[in-house]
C-alpha positions, -999 to 999 in steps of 0.1 A, spaced: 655 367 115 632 392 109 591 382 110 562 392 87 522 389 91 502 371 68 466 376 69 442 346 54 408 348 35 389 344 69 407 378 86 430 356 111 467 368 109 494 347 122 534 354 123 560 341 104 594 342 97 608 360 65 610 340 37 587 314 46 569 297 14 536 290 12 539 251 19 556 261 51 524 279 59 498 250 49 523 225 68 516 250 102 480 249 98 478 208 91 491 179 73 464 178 51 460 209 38 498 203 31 490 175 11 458 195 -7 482 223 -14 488 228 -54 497 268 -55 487 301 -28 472 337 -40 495 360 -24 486 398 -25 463 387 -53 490 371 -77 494 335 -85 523 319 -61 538 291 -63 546 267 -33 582 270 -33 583 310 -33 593 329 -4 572 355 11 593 383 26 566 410 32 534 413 54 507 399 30 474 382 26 473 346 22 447 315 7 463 282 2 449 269 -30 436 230 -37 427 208 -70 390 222 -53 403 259 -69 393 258 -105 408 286 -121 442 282 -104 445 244 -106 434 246 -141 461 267 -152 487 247 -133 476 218 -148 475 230 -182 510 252 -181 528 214 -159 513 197 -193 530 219 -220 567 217 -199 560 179 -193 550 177 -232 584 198 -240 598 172 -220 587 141 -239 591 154 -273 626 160 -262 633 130 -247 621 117 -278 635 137 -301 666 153 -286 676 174 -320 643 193 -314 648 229 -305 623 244 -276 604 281 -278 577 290 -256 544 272 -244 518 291 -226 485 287 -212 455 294 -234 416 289 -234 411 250 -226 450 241 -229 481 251 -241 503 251 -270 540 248 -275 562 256 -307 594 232 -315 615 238 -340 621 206 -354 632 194 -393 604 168 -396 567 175 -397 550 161 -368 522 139 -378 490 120 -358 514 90 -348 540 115 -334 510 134 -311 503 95 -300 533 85 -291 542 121 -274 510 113 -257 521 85 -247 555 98 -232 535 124 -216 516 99 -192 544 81 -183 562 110 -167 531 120 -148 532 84 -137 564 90 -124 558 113 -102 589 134 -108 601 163 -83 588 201 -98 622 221 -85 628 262 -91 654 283 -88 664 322 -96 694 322 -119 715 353 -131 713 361 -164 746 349 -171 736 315 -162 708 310 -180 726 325 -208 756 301 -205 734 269 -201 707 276 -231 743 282 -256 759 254 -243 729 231 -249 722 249 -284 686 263 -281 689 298 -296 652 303 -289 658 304 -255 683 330 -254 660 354 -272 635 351 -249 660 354 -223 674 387 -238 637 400 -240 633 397 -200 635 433 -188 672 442 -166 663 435 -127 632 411 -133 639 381 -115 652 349 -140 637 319 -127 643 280 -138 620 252 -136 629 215 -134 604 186 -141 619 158 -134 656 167 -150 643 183 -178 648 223 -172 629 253 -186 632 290 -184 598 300 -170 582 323 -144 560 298 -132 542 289 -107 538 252 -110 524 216 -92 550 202 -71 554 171 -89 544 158 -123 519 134 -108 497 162 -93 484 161 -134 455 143 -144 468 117 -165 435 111 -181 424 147 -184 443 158 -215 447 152 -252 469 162 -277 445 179 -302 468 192 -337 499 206 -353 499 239 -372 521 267 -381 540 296 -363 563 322 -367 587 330 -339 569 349 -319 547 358 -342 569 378 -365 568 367 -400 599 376 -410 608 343 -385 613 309 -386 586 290 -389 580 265 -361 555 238 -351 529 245 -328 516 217 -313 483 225 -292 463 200 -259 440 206 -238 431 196 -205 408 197 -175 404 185 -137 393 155 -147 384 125 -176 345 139 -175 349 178 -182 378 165 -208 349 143 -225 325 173 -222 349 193 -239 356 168 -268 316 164 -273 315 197 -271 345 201 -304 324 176 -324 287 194 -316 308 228 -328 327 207 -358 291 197 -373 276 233 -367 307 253 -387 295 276 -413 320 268 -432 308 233 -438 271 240 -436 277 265 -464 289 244 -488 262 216 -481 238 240 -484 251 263 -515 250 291 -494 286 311 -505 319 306 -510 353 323 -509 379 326 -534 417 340 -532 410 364 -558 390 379 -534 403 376 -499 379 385 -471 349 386 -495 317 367 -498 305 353 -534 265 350 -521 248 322 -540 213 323 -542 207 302 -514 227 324 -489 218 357 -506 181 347 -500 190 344 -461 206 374 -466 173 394 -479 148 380 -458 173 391 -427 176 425 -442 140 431 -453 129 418 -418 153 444 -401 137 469 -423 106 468 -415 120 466 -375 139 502 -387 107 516 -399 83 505 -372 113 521 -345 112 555 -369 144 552 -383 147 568 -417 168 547 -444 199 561 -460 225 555 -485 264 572 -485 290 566 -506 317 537 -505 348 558 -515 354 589 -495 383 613 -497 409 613 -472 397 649 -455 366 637 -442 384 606 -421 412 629 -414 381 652 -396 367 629 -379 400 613 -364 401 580 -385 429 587 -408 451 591 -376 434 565 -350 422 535 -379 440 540 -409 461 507 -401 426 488 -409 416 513 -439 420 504 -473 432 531 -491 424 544 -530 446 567 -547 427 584 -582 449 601 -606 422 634 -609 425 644 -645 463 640 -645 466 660 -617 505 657 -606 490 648 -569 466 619 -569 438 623 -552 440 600 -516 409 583 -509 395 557 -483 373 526 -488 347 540 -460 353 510 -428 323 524 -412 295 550 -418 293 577 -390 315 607 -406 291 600 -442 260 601 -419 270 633 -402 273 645 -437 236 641 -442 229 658 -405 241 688 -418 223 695 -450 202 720 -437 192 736 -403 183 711 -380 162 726 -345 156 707 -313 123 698 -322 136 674 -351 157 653 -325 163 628 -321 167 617 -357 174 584 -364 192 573 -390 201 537 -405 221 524 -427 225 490 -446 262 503 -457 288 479 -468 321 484 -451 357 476 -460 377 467 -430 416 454 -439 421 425 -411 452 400 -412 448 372 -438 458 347 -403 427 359 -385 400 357 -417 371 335 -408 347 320 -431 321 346 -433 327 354 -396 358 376 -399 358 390 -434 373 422 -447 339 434 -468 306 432 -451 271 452 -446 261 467 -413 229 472 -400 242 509 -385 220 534 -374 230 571 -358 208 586 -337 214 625 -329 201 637 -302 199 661 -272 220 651 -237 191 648 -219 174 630 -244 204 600 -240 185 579 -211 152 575 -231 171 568 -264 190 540 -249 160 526 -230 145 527 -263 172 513 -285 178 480 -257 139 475 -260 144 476 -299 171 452 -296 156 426 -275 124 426 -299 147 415 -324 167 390 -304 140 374 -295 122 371 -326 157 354 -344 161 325 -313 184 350 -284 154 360 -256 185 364 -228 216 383 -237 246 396 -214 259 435 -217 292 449 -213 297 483 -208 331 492 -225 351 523 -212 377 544 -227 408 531 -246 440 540 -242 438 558 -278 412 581 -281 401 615 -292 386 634 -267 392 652 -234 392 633 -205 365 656 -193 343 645 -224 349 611 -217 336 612 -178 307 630 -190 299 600 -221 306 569 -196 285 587 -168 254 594 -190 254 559 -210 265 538 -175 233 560 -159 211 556 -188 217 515 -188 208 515 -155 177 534 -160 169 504 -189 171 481 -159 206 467 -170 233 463 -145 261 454 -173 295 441 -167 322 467 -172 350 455 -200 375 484 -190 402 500 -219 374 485 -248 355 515 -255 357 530 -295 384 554 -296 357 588 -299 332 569 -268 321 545 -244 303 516 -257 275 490 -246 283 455 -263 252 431 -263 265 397 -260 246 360 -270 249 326 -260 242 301 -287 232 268 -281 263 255 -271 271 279 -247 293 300 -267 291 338 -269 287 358 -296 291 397 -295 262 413 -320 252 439 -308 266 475 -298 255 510 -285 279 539 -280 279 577 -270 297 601 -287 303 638 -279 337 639 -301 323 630 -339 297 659 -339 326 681 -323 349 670 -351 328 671 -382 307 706 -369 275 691 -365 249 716 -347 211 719 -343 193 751 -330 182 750 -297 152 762 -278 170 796 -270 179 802 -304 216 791 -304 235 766 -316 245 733 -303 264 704 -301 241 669 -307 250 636 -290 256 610 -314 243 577 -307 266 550 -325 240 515 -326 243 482 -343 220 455 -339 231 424 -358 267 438 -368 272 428 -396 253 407 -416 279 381 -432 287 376 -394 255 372 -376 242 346 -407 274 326 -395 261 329 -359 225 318 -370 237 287 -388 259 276 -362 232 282 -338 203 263 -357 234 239 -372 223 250 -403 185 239 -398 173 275 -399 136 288 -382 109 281 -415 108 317 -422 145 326 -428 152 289 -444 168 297 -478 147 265 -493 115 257 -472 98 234 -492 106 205 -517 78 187 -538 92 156 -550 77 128 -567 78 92 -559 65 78 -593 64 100 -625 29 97 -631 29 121 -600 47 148 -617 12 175 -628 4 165 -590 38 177 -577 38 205 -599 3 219 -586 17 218 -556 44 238 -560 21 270 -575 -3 266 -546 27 272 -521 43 294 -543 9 317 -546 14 313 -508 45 329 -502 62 300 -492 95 288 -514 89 256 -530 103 237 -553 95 204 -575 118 176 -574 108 153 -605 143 135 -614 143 100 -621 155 88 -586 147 67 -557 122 89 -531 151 78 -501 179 90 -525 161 124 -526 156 125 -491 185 122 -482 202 147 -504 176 174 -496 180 164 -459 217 173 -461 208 205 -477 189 210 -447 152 216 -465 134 218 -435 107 201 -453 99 176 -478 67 165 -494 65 130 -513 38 123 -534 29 87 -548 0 72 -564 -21 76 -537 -14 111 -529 -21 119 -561 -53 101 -561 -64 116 -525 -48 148 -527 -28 147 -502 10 148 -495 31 129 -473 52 153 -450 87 146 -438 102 177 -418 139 176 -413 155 154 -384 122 136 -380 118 99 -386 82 99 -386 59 109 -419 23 121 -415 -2 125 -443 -26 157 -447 -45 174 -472 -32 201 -495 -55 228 -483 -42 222 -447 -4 222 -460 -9 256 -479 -26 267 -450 -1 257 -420 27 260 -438 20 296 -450 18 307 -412 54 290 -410 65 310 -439 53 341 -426 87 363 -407 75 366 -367 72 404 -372 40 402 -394 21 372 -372 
């Protein structure tokens, strides 16, 4: 028999016959490590215990101490074993496919009955009693002709798709837990016991197509989760609950922010209550524009289809275009036009009224443009993922050698801003080209060198997100953590050499000829539907003072208070802060409650006595303790509140 080397994680090779699997190998080195063993990393690829090794390779055993291997064992055991139980359960369900995902799996069954809560408990329940059993994980390599024969004898059609979707000369390979059998490339434990029995949970059913073609069945997808152990699975649930009471969605109805109608997929109906968010985040990033010598413009919605076919949309992003046709005065064409999806080609129009010299650049140029983007109805998001929305864009032309010091300048910009709306830390990732692009490759080594170079010059060593550049340059993608611990990408800053190139931008240079500007794509919040989402969720709807859509409410505890409350009111009003009286004929803890749920940061009760001292009673929002001051010292402190961290 012939013999291979396999080299391990510490440099040390040792011989071993052909063919020999990795629990051979952790057997050789020690009995324990044999018992340890879950999976190996072989030549950098997942490897399951049971697989042969036939060439000279590198080697790591892998243990339950491995987390992202032993996680995704654990989680892809747990969607077979749950296959398992819903079958055993229900034998006249039908079986798809049931992969890994973020924090679990899912698995679709094509079954007559809705599933419903008691089903997930008693599958749950199944589920735990064949990890308690400690069945034998087998695998074999079938032919095709096998598989084929077994899945039509046993009447799952689903299976032989997928089967006839496995390229010719890929290895077919069965799994067996217990003597339930799936068509899987695995790897997988070695017995159903090696899974956490208290580390899962089934979470919820919902809807899928076939492989997520529409013109499918429709199946039942049923998704878990699961973890190392019961404590990172509590986490996590804690965790669904903190993010269940933060969703915008929810916040925005409690506080008559916006909502949503099918009339008007993708679209925001602002109530005044969100739209005030809105305009205090806008006029705030205005004044941020003007200070960082931006100057403010305004381009049309509806553009004709020549400009995006120049500048390479029409070809690259007319799948996500939503597209106008106008009968021109009868003409026997129609006229083609786009909703605009973003504004660079309409702010290169502006750039080239007029001879522009090297001495004007850079120009910066924003834009608070609203957008039209068409995205799948499936992946629309409260006011997260919508298909009309606002930018904050901005363009800045400029010289190549004027690149470094515009970007050092822009991340400076940016980190003002983050900081003054709750983000002081925030990760970059610098995004190189896409497979579809415009551009010469050339053109592309010379945008990724001088925006990599220039990010380094900012002090930034960012992460590099390879293949998710836009399709005309590189990108920078600005990345927050809420408080939570999810991430949230805002903001982004991309190099362009193609755009200007397309659309025959020029300035005059110092010699007198002309050339080609860079074009400095930026965004700082994105858009502003979803970065309002982001700051809800963030502040779980108890916004910073400033940007809270109703600061103040004035409400009475007895109506002889009422000319009291109402001189209140004018006093923070004439102090720029938004008040507003609450005089109903109502209990005080009836009002505070309701304005509490309305998240009023705060709430100031006046009585008899406040009345007679001229004072107010303060309540601020998730406090249980009241405090009494005067009304001078209200206006005074709570004016500073009011006032947007820019102007203090």
């Amino acid at each position: 028999m012939s013999q291979i080397s396999l080299t391990f994680p510490d440099g040390n090779a040792r011989v071993f016959d052909a063919g020999v699997t990795p629990a051979d190998v952790a057997e050789s080195i020690s009995k324990s490590l044999a018992k340890k063993a879950i999976s190996a990393t072989v030549n950098g690829a997942h490897w399951d215990l049971q697989w042969p090794i036939t060439t000279d390779s590198s080697i790591a055993i892998n243990t339950m101490q491995d987390d992202a291997p032993a996680l995704e064992l654990i989680r892809h055991d747990l969607a077979h074993i749950m296959a398992r139980a819903v079958q055993e359960i229900w034998p006249d369900v039908k079986v798809t496919i049931g992969p890994v995902r973020d924090n679990g799996w899912f698995y679709d069954f094509d079954r007559q009955e809705p599933f419903t809560p008691e089903d997930l408990g008693a599958i749950e329940k199944r589920m735990k009693e064949i990890i308690n059993a400690r069945d034998a994980v087998r695998t074999k390599l079938w032919t095709r002709d096998q598989v084929r024969k077994h899945y039509t004898e046993s009447n799952e059609p689903y299976k032989v798709e997928i089967l006839n979707k496995i390229p010719e000369g890929e290895d077919i390979r069965m799994y067996w837990h217990g003597d339930w059998m799936d068509l899987c490339r695995g790897p997988h434990l070695q017995h159903t016991g090696q899974v956490p029995a208290d580390a899962f949970k089934l979470m919820n059913v919902s809807a899928a197509y076939f492989l997520g073609d529409n013109t499918r069945p429709m199946l039942q997808r049923i998704y878990g989760v699961a973890f190392k152990n019961r404590d990172d699975l509590k986490q996590y649930l804690t965790f669904l609950e903190e993010a269940e009471k933060r969703d915008h969605r929810r916040l925005g109805r409690e506080m008559d922010l916006y909502h949503m109608q099918e009339e008007a997929p993708g679209q925001v109906f602002w109530h005044p209550n969100g739209w005030r968010i809105y305009t205090t985040l806008q006029d705030y990033m205005r004044r941020q524009q003007q200070r960082g010598g931006y100057v403010e413009v305004n381009t049309p919605q509806v553009v004709d289809r020549k400009l995006w076919e120049a500048s390479g949309h029409w070809e690259k992003y007319q799948e996500n275009m939503f597209i106008v046709e106008v009968d021109e005065d009868h003409a026997r064409e129609k006229a083609i036009n786009a909703l605009k999806p973003m504004n660079c080609p309409c702010h290169v129009q502006i750039f080239n009224q007029g001879l522009k010299s090297y001495r004007e650049l850079p120009l910066r140029m924003a834009e608070f443009g609203s957008c039209a983007r068409y995205e799948p109805s499936g992946a629309l998001h409260g006011i997260m993922r919508v298909r009309g929305f606002t930018q904050d864009d901005g363009h800045i032309f400029c010289r190549e050698d004027q690149i470094e010091e515009e970007t050092k300048i822009y991340i400076d910009f940016l980190s003002r801003i983050y900081r003054d709306l709750g983000f002081p830390e925030f990760e970059v990732l610098f995004s190189t080209r896409p497979d579809v692009r415009a551009g010469s490759d050339e053109t592309w080594d010379k945008a990724e060198a001088a925006l990599l170079s220039a990010t380094r010059a900012a002090g930034i060593e960012p992460k590099v997100n390879p293949g998710e550049g836009a399709f005309y340059g590189p990108k920078l993608e600005f990345t927050l953590t809420d408080a939570i611990g999810r991430k949230w990408q805002c903001g982004t800053h991309q190099v362009d050499f193609v755009l200007p190139e397309r659309l025959d931008a020029s300035y005059i240079g110092q010699d007198g000829a002309r050339h080609r500007p860079v074009m400095l794509h930026r965004a700082c919040l994105g858009s502003f539907e979803r970065f309002i989402g982001i700051l809800i969720e963030e502040h779980a709807g108890k916004l910073p003072f400033w940007l809270a859509p109703r600061q103040v409410v004035v409400a009475s505890i007895v109506s002889e208070a009422d000319d009291y409350v109402q001189e209140v009111v004018a006093e923070l009003t004439k102090a720029g802060v938004r008040a507003e009286a609450d005089i109903r004929n109502e209990k005080i803890n009836y009002k505070v409650r309701e304005h509490s749920v309305g998240k009023v940061p705060v709430i100031l009760a006046i009585g008899h006595r406040e009345v007679e001292e001229r004072t107010v009673t303060i309540r601020r929002l998730g406090e249980k303790e009241t405090s009494v001051t005067s009304l001078a010292e209200i206006v005074s402190s709570l004016k500073k509140e009011a006032t947007p961290p820019d102007l203090l």
